[in-house]
C-alpha positions, 0 to 999 in steps of 0.5 A: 929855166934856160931854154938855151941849155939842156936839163935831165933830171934824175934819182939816185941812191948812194952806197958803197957796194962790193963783193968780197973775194977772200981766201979763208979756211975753207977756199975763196969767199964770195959775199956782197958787202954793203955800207961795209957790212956782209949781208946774205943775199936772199933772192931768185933768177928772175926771166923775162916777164913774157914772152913776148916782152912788149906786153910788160907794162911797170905795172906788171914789173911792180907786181912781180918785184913786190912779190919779191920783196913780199917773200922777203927777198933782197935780190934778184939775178937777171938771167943771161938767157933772159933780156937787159931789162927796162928802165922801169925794171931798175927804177923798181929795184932802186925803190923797193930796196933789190940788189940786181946781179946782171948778167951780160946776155950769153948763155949756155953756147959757145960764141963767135970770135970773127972781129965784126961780132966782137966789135958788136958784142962790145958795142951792146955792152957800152950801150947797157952798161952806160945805160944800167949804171947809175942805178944803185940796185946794181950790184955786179956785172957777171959775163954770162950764165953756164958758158963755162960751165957747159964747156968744161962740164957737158962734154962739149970740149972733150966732143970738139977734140975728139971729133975735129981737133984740139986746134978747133977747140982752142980756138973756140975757147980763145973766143971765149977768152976775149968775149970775157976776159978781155973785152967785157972787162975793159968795158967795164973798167972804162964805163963802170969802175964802181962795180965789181965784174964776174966772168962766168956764172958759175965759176970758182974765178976768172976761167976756172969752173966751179966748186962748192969752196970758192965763188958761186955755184948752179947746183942741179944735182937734185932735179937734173940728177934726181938726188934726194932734196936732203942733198942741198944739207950736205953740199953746201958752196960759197954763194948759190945762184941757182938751185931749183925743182919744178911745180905745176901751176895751180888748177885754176891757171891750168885750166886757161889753157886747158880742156878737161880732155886734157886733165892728165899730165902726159896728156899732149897739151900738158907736156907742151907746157912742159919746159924740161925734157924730164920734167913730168916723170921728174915731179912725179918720181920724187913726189913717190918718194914723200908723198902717197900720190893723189890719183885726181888731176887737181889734187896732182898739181897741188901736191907737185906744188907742197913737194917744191916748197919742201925741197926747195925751202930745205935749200934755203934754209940749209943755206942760211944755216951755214953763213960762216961758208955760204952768202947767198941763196937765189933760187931758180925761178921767181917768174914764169915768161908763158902758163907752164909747168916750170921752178918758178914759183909764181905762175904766169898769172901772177899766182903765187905757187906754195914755194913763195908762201914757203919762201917767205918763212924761209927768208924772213929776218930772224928763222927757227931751221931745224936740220934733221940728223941721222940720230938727233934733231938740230935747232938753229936760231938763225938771223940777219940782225947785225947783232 
């Protein structure tokens, strides 16, 4: 070799990859087309590995992303609450075969609009996006998670107006409007042609909040709105990228963080590991609904963990059933990032919960789903064969 010049050496993956948008009978599609044909995206949100991210090794990255893909999974969103991830995060993805949906990092909060933080917001952006390019996991670029959704949607608009002015509130969301309308877009275009952006997660189109008939939905009606999980047969959206309910991890894991003092779910130690503010009385409510409530501690955990896999499972499921309408079905959460009762379903030891062993019948290639109706049992033969 010539020492005079330099040399990098690279792999790379070549296809074509776009996500289709298209009016049709029932709204706006929202589908992910690869070498030309539709596939259905099977999957979860993936978190940081740890909290403190500095521990993950690729050897911790190849063991929750073969998971994935051991439960059939095809992708796999990186959360806009979460990090941009590491090379070795990518390379895995490329190797195993995992679409990544990357979301620009900003959840959940209004942001900045002063012209040194948007020219920092930019900066970070050409930064990630030159460095997660070339791989060919990625899929899409999507501006954040749940911002416009938490603006139109959890009353913080109509709070902003009614307690200071409309003025404020314009130019909160004009901040908004050029975070990722403008400037994350033009990013994209000049550094990243080749794949497609998103503005918000979840939104029916660019600025405008979501549906079940067009783009992609967060559906929390079960959980955050103790619906029956019968629901997710009923509400059906074009491409789900969130849906979740939670689980407790298994006895062995609760009890690394643990004394047996502790062996009750209000106990303090057990709602310190509690991510939701509703989260305990939530398991237990809808586990009274299915299920006779076992009256010992490690039989209560195993329990939360049979209801997670039913719920959620109904989900995926009825998701794959309809994909005349719906593309994509990514539950809320593959991973934990601490030991916690959370809607991940492998813990933080790297246990799988009963929801991934579930997963796995749910998403396998060719699936018997039945859905049970108010006077008869329908059979669906479902199937991502491409004849």
């Amino acid at each position: 070799m010539d020492d005079s010049k330099d040399s990098k050496k690279v792999r790379i993956g070549l296809r074509n990859f776009k996500v289709q948008i298209e009016e049709d009978e029932y709204g706006n599609s929202f589908a992910f087309i690869v070498n030309g044909k539709p596939i259905f995206s099977k999957g979860a949100n993936w978190i940081p590995g740890d909290s403190f991210t500095t521990r993950m090794t690729k050897d911790n990255y190849k063991t929750l992303l073969q998971n994935a893909v051991n439960a059939n999974m095809n992708t796999v969103r990186v959360w806009g609450g979460g990090i941009y991830e590491s090379e070795d995060f990518y390379d895995l993805c490329d190797e195993l075969g995992l679409i990544v949906w990357q979301d620009f990092m900003f959840a959940c909060a209004m942001y900045p609009g002063n012209d040194s933080f948007l020219k920092s917001v930019e900066q970070e952006a050409i930064y990630n996006v030159k460095r997660i390019r070339t791989h060919p996991s990625l899929a899409l670029w999507c501006g954040n998670n749940e911002v416009l959704s938490a603006w139109e949607n959890w009353g913080w608009k109509e709070d902003i107006i009614e307690n200071q002015s409309q003025e404020i509130a314009d130019t909160i969301f004009n901040s908004y409007d050029q975070i990722f309308h403008k400037i994350l877009p033009k990013v994209i275009d000049e550094y990243d042609i080749s794949t497609d952006y998103w503005s918000s997660s979840p939104s029916s189109s660019t600025g405008v909040k979501e549906s079940l008939t067009s783009g992609d939905a967060h559906y929390w009606g079960v959980w955050w709105g103790k619906e029956p999980f019968s629901t997710y047969e009923e509400k059906i959206p074009r491409f789900m990228s969130e849906f979740g309910f939670q689980s407790f991890p298994e006895f062995s894991s609760v009890k690394k963080y643990t004394n047996p003092s502790d062996y009750d779910i209000y106990s303090d130690v057990m709602k310190s590991h509690q991510r939701s503010s509703i989260g305990n009385k939530t398991i237990e409510e809808y586990m009274q609904r299915d299920y006779n409530v076992p009256k010992s501690f490690d039989h209560f955990l195993y329990v939360s963990q049979l209801l997670q896999a039913e719920g959620i499972s109904m989900g995926m499921e009825a998701q794959r059933r309809n994909r005349d309408i719906c593309m994509g079905s990514l539950y809320w959460q593959l991973n934990d990032c601490w030991p916690v009762a959370s809607w991940s379903s492998i813990d933080y030891f790297g246990k799988w919960k009963a929801l991934h062993y579930k997963t796995k019948n749910s998403f396998e290639e060719s699936i018997l789903s039945f859905y049970n109706k108010s006077d008869e049992v329908a059979l669906y033969f479902v199937t991502d064969k491409l004849e």
